[in-house]
Backbone as JSON, one array per atom type, in Angstrom:
{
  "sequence": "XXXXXXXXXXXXXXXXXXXXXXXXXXXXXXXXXXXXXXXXXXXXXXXXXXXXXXXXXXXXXXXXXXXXXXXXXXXXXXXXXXXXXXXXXXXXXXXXXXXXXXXXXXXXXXXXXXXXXXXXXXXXXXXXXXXXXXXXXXXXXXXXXXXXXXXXXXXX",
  "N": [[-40.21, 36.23, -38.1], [-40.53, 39.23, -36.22], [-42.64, 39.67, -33.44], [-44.63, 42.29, -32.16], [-46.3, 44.34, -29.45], [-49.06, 45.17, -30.81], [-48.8, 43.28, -32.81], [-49.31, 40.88, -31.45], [-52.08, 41.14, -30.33], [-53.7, 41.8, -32.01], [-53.44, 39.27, -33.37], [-54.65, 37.69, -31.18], [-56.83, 38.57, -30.73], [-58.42, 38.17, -33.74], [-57.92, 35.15, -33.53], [-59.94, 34.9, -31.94], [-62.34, 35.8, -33.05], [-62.49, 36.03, -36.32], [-64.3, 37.51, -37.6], [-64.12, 40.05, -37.36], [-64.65, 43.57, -38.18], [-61.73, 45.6, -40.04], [-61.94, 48.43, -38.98], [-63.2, 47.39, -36.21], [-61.27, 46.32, -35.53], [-58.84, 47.92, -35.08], [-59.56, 49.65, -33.65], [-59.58, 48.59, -31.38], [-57.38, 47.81, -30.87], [-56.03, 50.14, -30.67], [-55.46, 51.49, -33.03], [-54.45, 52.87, -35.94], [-57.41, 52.74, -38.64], [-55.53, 52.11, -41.46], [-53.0, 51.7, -40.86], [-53.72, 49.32, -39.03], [-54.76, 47.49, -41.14], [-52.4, 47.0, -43.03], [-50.8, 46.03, -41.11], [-52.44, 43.38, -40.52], [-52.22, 42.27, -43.06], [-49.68, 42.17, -43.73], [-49.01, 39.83, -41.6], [-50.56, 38.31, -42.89], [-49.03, 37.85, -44.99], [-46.48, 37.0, -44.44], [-47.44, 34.45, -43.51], [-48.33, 33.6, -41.1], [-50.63, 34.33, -40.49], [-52.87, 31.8, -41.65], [-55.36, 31.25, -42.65], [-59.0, 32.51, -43.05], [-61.45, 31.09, -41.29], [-65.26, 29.55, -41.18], [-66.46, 28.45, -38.56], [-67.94, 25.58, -37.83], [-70.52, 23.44, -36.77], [-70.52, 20.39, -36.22], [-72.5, 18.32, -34.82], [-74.34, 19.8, -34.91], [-74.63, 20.24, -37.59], [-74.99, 17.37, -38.49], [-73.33, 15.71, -38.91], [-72.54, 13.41, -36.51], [-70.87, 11.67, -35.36], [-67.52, 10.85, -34.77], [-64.1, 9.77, -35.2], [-61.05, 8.94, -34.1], [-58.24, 7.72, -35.85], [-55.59, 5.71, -35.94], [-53.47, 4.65, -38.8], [-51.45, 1.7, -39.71], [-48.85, 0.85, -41.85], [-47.93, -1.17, -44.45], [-45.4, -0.71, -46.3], [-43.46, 1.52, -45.91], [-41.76, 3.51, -47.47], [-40.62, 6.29, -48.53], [-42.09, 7.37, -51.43], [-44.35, 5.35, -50.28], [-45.84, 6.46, -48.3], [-46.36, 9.29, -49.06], [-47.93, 8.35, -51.02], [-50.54, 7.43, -49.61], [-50.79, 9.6, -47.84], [-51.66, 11.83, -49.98], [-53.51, 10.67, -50.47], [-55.25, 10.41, -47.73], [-55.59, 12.87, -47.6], [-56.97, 14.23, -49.39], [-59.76, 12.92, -48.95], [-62.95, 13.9, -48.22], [-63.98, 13.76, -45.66], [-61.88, 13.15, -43.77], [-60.42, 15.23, -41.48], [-58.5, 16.25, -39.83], [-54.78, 15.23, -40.77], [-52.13, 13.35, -39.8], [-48.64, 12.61, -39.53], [-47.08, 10.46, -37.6], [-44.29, 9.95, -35.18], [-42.89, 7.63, -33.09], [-44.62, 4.5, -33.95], [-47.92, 4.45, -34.93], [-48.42, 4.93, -38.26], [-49.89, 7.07, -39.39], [-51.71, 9.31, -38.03], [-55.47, 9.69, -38.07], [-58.14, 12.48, -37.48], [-61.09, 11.96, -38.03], [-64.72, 12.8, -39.79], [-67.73, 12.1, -39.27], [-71.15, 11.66, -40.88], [-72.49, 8.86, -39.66], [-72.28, 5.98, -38.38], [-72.66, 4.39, -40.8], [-71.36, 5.84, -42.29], [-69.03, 5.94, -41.9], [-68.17, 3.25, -41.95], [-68.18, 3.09, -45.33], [-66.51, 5.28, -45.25], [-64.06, 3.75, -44.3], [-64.02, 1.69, -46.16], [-63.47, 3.05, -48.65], [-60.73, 4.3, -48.15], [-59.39, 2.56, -46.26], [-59.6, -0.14, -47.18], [-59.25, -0.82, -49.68], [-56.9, -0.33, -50.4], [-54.07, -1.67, -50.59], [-51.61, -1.65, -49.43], [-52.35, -0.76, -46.92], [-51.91, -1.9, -43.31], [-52.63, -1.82, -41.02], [-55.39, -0.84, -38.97], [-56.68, 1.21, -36.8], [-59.34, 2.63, -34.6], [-60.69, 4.56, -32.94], [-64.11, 5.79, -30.84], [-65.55, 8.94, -30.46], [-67.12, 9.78, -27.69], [-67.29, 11.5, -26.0], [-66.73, 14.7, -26.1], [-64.4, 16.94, -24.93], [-63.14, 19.19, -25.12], [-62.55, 21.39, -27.41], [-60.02, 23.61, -29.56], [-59.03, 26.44, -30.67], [-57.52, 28.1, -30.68], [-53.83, 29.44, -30.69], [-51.54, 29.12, -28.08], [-50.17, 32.48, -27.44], [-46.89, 34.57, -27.27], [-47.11, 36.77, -23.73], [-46.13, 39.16, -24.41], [-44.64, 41.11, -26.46]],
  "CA": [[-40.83, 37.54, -38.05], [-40.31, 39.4, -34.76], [-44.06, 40.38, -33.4], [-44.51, 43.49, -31.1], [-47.54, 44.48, -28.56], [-49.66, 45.12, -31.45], [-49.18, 42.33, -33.55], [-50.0, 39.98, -30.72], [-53.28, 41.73, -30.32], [-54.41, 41.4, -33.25], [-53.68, 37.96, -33.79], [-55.26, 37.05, -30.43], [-58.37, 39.52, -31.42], [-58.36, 37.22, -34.6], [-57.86, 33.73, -32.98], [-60.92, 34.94, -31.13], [-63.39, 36.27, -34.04], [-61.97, 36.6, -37.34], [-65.08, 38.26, -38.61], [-64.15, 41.46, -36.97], [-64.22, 44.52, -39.35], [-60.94, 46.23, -39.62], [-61.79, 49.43, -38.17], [-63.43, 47.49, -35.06], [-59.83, 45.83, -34.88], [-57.85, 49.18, -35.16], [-60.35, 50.23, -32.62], [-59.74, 47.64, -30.36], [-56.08, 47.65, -30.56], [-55.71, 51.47, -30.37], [-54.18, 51.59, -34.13], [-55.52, 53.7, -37.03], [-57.6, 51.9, -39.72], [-54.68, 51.88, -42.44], [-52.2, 50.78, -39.54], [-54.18, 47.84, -38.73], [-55.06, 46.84, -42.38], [-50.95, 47.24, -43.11], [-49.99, 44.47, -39.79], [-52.44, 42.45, -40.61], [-51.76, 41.79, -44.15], [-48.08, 41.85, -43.1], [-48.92, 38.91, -40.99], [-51.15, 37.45, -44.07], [-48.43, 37.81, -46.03], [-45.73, 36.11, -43.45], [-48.02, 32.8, -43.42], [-48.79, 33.58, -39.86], [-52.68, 33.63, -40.68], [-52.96, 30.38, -42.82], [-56.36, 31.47, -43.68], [-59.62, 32.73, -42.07], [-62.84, 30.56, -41.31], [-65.95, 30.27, -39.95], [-66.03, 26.49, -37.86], [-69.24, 24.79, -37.94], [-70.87, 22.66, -35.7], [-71.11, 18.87, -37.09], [-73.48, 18.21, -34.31], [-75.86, 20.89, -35.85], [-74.81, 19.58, -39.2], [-75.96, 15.75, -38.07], [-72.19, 14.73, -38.42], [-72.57, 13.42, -35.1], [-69.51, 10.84, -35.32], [-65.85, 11.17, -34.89], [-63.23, 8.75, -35.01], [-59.65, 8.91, -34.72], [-58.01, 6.86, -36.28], [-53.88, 5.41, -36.34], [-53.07, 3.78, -39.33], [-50.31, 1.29, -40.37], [-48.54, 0.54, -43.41], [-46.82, -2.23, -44.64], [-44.34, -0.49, -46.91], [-42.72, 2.72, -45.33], [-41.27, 4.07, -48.47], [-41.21, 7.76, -48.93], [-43.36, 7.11, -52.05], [-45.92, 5.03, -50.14], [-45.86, 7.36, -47.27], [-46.66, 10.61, -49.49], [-49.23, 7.96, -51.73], [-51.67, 7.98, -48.79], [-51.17, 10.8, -46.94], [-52.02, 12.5, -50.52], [-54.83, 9.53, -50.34], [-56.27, 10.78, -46.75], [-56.15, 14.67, -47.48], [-58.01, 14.44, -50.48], [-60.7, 12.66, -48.32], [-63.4, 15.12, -47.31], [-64.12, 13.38, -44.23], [-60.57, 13.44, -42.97], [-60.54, 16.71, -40.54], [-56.84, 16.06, -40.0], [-54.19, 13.88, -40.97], [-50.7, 13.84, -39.2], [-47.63, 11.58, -39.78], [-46.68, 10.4, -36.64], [-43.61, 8.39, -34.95], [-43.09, 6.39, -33.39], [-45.9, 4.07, -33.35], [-48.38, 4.07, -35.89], [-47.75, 5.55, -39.42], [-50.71, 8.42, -39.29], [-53.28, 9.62, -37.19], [-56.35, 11.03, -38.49], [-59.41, 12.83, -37.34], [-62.19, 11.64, -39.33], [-65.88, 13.22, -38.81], [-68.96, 11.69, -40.43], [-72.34, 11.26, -40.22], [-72.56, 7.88, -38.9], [-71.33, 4.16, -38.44], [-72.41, 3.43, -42.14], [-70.8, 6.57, -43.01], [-67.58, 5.79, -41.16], [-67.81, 1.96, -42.62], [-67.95, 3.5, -46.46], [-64.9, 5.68, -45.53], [-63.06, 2.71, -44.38], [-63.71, 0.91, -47.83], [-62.7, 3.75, -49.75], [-59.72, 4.52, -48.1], [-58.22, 1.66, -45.89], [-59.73, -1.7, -47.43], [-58.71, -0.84, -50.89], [-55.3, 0.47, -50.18], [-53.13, -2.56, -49.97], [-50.89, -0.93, -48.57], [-52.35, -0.25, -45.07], [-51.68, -3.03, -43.12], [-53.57, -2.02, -40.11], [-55.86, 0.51, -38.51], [-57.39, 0.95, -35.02], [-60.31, 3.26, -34.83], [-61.13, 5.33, -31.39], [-64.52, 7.07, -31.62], [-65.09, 9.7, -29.55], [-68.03, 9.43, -27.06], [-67.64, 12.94, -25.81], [-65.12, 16.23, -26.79], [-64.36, 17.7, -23.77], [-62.28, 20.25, -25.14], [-62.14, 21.71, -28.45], [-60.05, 24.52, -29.39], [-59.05, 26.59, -32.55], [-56.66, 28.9, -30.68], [-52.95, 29.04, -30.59], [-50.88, 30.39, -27.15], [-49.09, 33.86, -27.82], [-46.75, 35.48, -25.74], [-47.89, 37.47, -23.11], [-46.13, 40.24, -24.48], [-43.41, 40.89, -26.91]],
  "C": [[-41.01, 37.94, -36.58], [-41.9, 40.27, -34.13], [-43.73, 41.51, -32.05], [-45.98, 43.34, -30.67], [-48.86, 44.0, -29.79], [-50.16, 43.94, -32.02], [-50.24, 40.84, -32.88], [-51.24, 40.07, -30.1], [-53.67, 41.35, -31.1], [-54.3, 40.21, -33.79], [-54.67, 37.34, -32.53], [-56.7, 37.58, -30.47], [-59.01, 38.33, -32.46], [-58.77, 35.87, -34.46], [-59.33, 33.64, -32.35], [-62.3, 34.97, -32.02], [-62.69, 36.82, -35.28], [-62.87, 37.46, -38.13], [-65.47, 39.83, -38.26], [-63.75, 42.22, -38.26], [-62.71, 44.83, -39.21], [-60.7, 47.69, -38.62], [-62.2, 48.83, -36.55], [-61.88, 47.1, -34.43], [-59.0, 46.52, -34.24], [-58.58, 49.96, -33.96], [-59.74, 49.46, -31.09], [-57.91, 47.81, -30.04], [-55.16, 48.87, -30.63], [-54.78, 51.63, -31.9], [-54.97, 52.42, -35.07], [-55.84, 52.73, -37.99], [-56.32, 51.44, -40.74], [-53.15, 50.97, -41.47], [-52.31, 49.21, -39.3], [-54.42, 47.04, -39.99], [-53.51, 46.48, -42.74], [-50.16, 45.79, -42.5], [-50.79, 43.56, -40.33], [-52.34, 41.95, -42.02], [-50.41, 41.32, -43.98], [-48.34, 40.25, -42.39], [-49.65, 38.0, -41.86], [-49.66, 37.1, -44.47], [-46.95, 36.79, -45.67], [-45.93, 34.65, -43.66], [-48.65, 32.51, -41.99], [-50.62, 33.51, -39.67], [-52.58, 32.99, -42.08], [-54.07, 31.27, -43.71], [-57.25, 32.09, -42.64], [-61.46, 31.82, -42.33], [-63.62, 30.6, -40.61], [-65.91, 28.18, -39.39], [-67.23, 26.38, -36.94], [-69.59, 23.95, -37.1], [-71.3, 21.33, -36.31], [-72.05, 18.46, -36.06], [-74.42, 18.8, -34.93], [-76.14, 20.6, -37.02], [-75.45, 17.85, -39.43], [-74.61, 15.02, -38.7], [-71.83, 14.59, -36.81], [-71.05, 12.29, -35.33], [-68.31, 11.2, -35.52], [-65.22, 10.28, -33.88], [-61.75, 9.43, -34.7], [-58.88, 7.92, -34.7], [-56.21, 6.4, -36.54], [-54.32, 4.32, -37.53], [-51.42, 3.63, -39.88], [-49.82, 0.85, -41.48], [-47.94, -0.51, -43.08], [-46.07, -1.79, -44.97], [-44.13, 1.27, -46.4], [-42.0, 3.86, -46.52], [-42.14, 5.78, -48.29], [-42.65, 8.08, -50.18], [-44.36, 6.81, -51.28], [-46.59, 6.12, -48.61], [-46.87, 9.29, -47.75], [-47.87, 9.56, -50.15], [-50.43, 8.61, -50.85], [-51.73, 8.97, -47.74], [-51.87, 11.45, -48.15], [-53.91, 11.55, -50.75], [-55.86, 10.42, -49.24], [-56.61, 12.21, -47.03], [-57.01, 14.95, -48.43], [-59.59, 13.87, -50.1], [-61.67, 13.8, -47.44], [-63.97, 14.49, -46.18], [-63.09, 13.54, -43.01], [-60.38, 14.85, -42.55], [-58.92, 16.89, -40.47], [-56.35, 15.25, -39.88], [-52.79, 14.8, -40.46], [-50.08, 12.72, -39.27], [-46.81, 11.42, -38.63], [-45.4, 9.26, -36.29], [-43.21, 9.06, -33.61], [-44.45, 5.85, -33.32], [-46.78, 4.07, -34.63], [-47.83, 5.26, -37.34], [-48.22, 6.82, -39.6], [-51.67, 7.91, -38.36], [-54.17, 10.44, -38.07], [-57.57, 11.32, -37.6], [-60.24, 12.69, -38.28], [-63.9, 11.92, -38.88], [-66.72, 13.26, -40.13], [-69.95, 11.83, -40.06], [-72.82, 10.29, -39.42], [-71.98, 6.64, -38.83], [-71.21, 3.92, -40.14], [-71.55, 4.3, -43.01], [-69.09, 6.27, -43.08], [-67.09, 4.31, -42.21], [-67.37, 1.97, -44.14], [-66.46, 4.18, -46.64], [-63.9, 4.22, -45.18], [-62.75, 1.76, -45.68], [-62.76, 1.32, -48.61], [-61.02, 3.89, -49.37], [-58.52, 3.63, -47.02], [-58.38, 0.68, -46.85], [-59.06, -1.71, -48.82], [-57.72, -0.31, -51.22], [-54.6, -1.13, -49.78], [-51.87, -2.56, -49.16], [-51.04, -0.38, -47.07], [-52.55, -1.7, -44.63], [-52.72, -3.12, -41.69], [-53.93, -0.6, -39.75], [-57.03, 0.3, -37.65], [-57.65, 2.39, -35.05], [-60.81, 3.59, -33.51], [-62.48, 6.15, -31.96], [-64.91, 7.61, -30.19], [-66.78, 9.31, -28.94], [-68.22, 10.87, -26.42], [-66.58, 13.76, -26.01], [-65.98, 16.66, -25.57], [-63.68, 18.91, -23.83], [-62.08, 20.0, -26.82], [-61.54, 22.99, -28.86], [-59.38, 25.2, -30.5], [-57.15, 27.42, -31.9], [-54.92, 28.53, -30.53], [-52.24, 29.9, -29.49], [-49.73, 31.31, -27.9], [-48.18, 34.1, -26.49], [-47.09, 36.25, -25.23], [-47.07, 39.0, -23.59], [-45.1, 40.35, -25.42], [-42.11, 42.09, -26.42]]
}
């Protein structure tokens, strides 16, 4: 989908505060209400906006912990490969899971409340998986950078 001035406005408007009205958008990006409702559905409708949320503060929430986590498998199989990835995403602790190579099998972001919380997810979803053969656990001590947005071009 080929974006123009506009579009890249309004997604970077977006990226910024999705809980802008439409008219402040169409305001903002010099377009008429029906204009701006039009692109950005168009760009709904593309896949270009996944979705829109609001993104919470687990500090504030008293999930103060976050791990990330590589794990390895023993068996590589496409089956066991899709088993637990469909294993970790169904985990509501798991923030994100990614299938990485080389090197370990996945990475995830995992964000809990605390050690005993973290120790329970490891039960549920490494210890009783025979199938993971290993997994090495980073937790974070400070986020120095968190960020939602994605770079645009500066112009189309």
């Amino acid at each position: 989908m080929p974006f123009d001035s506009i579009d890249l406005r309004l997604l970077d408007l977006l990226q910024t505060d999705a809980s802008l009205t439409n008219q402040s958008l169409a305001e903002r990006v010099h377009v008429s209400p029906a204009t701006c409702l039009r692109r950005v559905k168009a760009l709904v409708d593309a896949g270009v906006i996944e979705r829109r949320v609001a993104l919470l503060s687990a500090d504030a929430l008293g999930h103060g912990l976050t791990a990330i986590v590589e794990v390895v498998l023993d068996r590589q199989s496409a089956e066991a490969l899709v088993a637990f990835e469909a294993r970790a995403v169904a985990e509501p602790a798991v923030r994100q899971c990614h299938r990485v190579s080389p090197g370990p099998d996945f990475v995830l972001v995992v964000q809990v409340l605390d050690m005993a919380a973290y120790d329970a997810l490891v039960e549920r979803l490494f210890t009783e998986d025979a199938n993971v053969r290993n997994v090495k656990a980073f937790f974070s001590v400070r986020r120095a950078k968190f960020e939602t947005r994605i770079a645009l071009p500066l112009s189309a």
